[in-house]
C-alpha positions as CSV (number, residue, x, y, z in Angstrom):
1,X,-7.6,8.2,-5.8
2,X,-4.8,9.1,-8.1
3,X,-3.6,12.3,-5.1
4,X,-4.2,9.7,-2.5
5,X,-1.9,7.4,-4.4
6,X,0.7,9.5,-5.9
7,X,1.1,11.3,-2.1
8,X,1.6,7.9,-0.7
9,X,4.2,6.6,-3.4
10,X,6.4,9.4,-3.0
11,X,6.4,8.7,0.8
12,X,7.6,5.5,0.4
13,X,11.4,4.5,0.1
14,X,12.1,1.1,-2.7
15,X,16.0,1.7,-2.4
16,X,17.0,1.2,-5.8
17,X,15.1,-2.6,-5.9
18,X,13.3,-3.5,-8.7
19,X,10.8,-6.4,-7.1
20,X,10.8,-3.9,-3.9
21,X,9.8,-1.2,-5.6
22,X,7.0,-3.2,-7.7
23,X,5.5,-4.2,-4.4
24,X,5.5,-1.2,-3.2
25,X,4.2,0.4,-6.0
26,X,1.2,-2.7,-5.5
27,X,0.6,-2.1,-1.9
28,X,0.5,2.0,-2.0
29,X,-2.2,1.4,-5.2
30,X,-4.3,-1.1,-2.7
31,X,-3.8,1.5,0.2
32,X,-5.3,4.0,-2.0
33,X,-8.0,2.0,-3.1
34,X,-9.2,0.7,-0.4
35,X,-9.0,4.7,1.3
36,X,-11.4,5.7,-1.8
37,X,-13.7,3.1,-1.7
38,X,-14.1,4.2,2.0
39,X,-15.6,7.3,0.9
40,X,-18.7,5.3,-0.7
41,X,-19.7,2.8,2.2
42,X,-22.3,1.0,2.3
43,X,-22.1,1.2,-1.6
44,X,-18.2,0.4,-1.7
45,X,-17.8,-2.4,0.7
46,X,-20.5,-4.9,2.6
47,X,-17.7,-4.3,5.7
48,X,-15.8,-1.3,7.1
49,X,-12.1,-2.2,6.5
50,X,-9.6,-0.4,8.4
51,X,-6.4,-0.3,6.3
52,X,-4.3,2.1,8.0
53,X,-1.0,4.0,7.2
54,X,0.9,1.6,9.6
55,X,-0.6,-1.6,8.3
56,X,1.1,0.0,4.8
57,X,4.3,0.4,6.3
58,X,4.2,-3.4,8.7
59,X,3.2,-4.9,5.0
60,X,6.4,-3.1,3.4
61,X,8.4,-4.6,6.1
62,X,7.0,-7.9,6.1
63,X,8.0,-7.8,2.1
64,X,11.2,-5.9,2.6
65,X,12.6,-9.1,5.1
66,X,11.1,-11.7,2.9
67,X,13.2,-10.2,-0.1
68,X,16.2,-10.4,1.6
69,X,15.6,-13.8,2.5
70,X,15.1,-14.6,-0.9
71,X,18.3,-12.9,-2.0
């Protein structure tokens, strides 16, 4: 989990935000969960769950336009 999540982290951009970078720092440790628990189904999950690389980066821009809302 911790490759999985360290590869994903560095592929990700926070742009010098704190609150940015916390969520995405929260949403590329969920992405990697949820890849690693894959690897144990049925045990892991009672459903498949597909949580893709693009669902990653449509949540990052659903939080990056609700922080500038905010701002």
């Amino acid at each position: 989990m911790k490759k999985n999540f360290v590869r994903i982290y560095q592929q990700l951009e926070a742009s010098g935000n704190p609150l940015k970078a916390n969520f995405i720092f929260l949403l590329a440790f969920f992405h990697s969960l949820v890849q690693e628990r894959r690897n144990y189904i049925p045990q892991g999950w009672s459903k498949i769950y597909e949580f893709s690389y693009s669902d990653l980066k449509v949540s990052i821009e659903i939080i990056t336009n609700l922080i500038k809302e905010y701002e």
